[in-house]
C-alpha positions in Angstrom: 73.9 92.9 139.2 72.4 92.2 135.7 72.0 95.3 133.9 70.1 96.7 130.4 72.2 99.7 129.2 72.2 101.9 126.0 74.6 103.9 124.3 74.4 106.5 120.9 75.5 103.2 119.1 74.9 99.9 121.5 72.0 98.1 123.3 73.5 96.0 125.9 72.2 93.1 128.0 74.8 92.0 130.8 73.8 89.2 133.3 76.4 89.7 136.1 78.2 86.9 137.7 80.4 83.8 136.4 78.6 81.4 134.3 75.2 83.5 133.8 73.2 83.2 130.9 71.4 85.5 129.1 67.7 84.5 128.5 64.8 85.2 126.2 61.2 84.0 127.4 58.3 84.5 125.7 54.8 84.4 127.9 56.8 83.0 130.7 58.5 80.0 128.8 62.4 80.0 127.6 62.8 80.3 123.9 66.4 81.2 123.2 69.8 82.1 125.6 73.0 83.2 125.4 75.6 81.4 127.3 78.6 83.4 129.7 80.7 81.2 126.5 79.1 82.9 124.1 77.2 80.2 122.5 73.6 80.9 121.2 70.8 78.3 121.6 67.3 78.2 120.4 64.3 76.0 120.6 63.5 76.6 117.0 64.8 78.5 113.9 63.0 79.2 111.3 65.4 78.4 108.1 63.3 80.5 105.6 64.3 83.9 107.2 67.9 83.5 107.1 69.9 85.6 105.0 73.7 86.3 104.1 76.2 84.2 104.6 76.1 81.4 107.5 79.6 81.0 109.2 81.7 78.0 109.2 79.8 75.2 111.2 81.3 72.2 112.7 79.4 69.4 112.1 80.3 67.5 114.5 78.6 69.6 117.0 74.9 69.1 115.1 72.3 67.2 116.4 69.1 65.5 115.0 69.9 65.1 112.0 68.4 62.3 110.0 70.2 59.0 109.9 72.1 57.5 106.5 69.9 54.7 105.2 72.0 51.3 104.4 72.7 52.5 100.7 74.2 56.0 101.9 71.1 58.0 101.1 69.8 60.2 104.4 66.4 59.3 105.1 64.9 62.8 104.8 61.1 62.6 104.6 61.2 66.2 102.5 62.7 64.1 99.2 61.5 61.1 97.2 63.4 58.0 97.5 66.8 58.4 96.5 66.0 61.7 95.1 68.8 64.4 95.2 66.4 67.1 93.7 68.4 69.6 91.4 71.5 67.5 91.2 74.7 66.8 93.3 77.3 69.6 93.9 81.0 68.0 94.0 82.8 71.0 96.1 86.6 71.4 94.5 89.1 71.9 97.2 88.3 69.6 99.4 91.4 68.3 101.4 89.6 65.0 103.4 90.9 62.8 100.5 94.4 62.0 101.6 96.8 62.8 99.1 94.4 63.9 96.0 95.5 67.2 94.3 92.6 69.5 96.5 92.3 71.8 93.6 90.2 69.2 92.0 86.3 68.1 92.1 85.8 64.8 93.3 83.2 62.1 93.5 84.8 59.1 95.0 83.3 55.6 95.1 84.3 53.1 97.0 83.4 49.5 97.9 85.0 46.3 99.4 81.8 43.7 98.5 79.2 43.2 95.5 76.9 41.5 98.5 72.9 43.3 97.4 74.3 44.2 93.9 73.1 41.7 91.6 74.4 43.4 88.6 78.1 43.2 89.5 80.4 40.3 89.2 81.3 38.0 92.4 84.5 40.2 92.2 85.6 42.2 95.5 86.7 46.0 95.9 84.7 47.4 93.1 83.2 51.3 92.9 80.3 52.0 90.5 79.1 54.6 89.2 75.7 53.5 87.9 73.1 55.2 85.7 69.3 53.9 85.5 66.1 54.9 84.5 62.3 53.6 85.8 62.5 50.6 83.1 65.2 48.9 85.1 67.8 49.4 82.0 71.0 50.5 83.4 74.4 52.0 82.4 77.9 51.4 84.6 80.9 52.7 85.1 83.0 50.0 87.5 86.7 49.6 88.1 87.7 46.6 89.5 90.7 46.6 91.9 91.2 43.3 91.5 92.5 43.2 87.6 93.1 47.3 87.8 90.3 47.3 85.2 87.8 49.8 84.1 84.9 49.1 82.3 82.0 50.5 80.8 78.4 49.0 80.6 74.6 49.6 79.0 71.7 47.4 79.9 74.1 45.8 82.5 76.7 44.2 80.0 80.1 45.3 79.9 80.7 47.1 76.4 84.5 49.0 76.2 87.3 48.1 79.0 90.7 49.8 79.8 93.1 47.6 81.2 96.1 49.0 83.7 98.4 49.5 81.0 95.8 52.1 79.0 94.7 49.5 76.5 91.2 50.2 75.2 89.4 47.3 74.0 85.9 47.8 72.7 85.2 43.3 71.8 81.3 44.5 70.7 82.6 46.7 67.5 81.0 45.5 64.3 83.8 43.7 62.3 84.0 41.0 60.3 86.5 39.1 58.0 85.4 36.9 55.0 87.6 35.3 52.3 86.7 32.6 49.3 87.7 29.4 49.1 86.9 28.6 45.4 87.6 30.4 42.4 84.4 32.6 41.1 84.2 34.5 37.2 82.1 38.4 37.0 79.5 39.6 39.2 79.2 39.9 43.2 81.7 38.3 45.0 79.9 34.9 47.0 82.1 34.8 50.3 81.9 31.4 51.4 84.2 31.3 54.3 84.4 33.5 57.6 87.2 34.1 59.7 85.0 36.3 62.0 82.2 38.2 62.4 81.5 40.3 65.2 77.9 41.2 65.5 77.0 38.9 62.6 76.5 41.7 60.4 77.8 40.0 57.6 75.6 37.7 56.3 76.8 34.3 54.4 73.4 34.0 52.4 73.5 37.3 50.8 77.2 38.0 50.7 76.9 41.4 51.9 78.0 43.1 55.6 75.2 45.3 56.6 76.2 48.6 59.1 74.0 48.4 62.1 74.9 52.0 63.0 75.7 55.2 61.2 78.9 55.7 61.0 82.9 55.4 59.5 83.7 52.0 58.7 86.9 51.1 57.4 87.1 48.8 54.6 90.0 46.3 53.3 90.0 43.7 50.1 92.8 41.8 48.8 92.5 38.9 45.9 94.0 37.9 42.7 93.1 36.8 38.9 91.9 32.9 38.6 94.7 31.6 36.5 93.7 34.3 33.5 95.7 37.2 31.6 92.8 40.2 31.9 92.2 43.1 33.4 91.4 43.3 37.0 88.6 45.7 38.0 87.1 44.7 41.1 84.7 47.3 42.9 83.2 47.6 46.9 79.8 48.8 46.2 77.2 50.5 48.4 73.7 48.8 48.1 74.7 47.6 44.6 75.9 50.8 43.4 78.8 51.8 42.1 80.6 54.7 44.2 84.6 55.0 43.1 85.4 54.5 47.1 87.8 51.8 46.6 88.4 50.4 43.4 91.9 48.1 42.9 92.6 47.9 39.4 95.5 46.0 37.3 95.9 46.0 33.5 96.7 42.4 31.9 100.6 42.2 32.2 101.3 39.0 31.1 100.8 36.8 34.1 98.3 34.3 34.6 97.9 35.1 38.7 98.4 39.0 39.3 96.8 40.5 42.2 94.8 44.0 43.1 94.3 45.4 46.9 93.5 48.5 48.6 91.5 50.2 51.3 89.7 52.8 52.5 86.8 54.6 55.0 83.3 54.6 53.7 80.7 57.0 55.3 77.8 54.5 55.7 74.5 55.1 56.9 72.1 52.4 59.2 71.4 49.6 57.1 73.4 50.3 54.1 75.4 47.4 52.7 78.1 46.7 51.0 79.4 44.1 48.5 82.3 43.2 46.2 81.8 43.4 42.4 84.1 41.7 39.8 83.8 44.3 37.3 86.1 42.4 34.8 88.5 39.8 35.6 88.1 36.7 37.6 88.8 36.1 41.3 90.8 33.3 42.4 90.2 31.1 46.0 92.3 28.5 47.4 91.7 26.9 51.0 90.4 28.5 53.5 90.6 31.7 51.2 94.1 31.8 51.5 94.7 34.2 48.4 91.8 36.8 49.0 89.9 38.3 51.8 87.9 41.2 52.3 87.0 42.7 56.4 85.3 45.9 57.3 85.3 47.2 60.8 83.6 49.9 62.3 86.0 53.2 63.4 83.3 55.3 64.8 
């Protein structure tokens, strides 16, 4: 027989037999039971007055829940497309990743086709992490299984890689390296020949490298007198101005071809430039600027 008791502490609601359920009706319909398991259904819960902590749930026991669209996002009519709200929680200690230490967060990525991704390569087995904004302008992060290559991208073109064996290769760095190929007496070196020049910040008309960024560019120059016994004072200026950065410097000693070098890190601004100024002397060229040369390169 089903019975209602109470104790000083306990209500209790027994339905008597084997497999009985314990119902709850409400104007004659069936809202809620309790199974002779143990288990607790219900038509309907309302989410917003739950409180404390909910126990462990197995998900594999949930129904209805919404399916994942094609790009892994749930179709959830309560968000905007693709539209995570506050952010994405990455739960450390999660052991469903093989082998991975489970004391660490992790995010993984993983893909075995580029088919629907226009802005990867034809390459297979990539993961990308990718960063974009309503303008269409997008930032990457891909490794590529197939060369063990990352790489990093903005507006969609690869900018810094790091190759299997740690090498980090950044091929977009301003740099160039100019020499002369002719002798030339006092004033502003005229660089007439270019071994590179990344960027094209240095500019053949005007003889000068321009820095596109701020920023610490490093700064080498190497030459020698033009068959003449005098004092070498040769100067890298900042827009035309003198500045005592790096200033090679050899007294007359006697020889008719004696040579002045040096380097150094200048601290340049956006769009300042710099140039090479015979102070006193002459500078000597040869082919292809064999005997002089003068490269910047930006550090960071």
């Amino acid at each position: 027989m089903s019975t209602i008791k109470s104790s000083d502490e306990h209500l209790t609601l027994n339905a008597d037999g084997s497999s009985k359920d314990i119902k709850f009706q409400a104007n004659g319909v069936e809202k809620a039971s309790i199974s002779s398991a143990g288990a607790f259904t219900s038509t309907s819960i309302d989410a917003t007055k739950l409180t404390g902590n909910l126990p462990a749930i197995n998900g594999a026991s949930l129904t209805n829940l919404p399916s994942a669209t094609a790009d892994g996002f749930f179709a959830t009519s309560g968000l905007s497309s693709k539209d995570l709200g506050q952010g994405l929680h990455i739960k450390t200690g999660d052991s469903g990743l093989g082998s991975v230490n489970s004391n660490f967060g992790q995010l993984v990525i993983e893909g075995n086709t580029t088919a629907g991704i226009s802005i990867l390569t034809s390459t297979t087995h990539e993961g990308v992490l990718a960063f974009s904004d309503s303008g269409g302008h997008r930032g990457l992060v891909r490794y590529t299984h197939d060369s063990d290559k990352m790489s990093f991208a903005t507006a969609d073109v690869d900018r810094m890689f790091i190759d299997s064996n740690g090498y980090l290769t950044v091929p977009n760095q301003p740099s160039c390296s100019v020499s002369r190929s002719s002798g030339q007496g006092s004033g502003s070196i005229e660089w007439n020949y270019v071994n590179y020049n990344t960027g094209n910040h240095f500019s053949t008309s005007t003889h000068r490298f321009t820095a596109p960024i701020a920023g610490k560019y490093l700064v080498n120059l190497f030459g020698m007198s033009n068959s003449s016994n005098t004092t070498m004072d040769i100067e890298v200026r900042i827009n035309g101005n003198g500045n005592n950065i790096l200033v090679p410097y050899e007294n007359a000693n006697g020889a008719t071809l004696h040579q002045v070098s040096g380097s150094n890190i200048f601290g340049l601004s956006a769009n300042d430039y710099l140039t090479v100024h015979v102070n006193s002397g002459s500078w000597y060229g040869g082919t292809a600027g064999r005997h002089n040369g003068f490269s910047v390169h930006l550090l960071g």
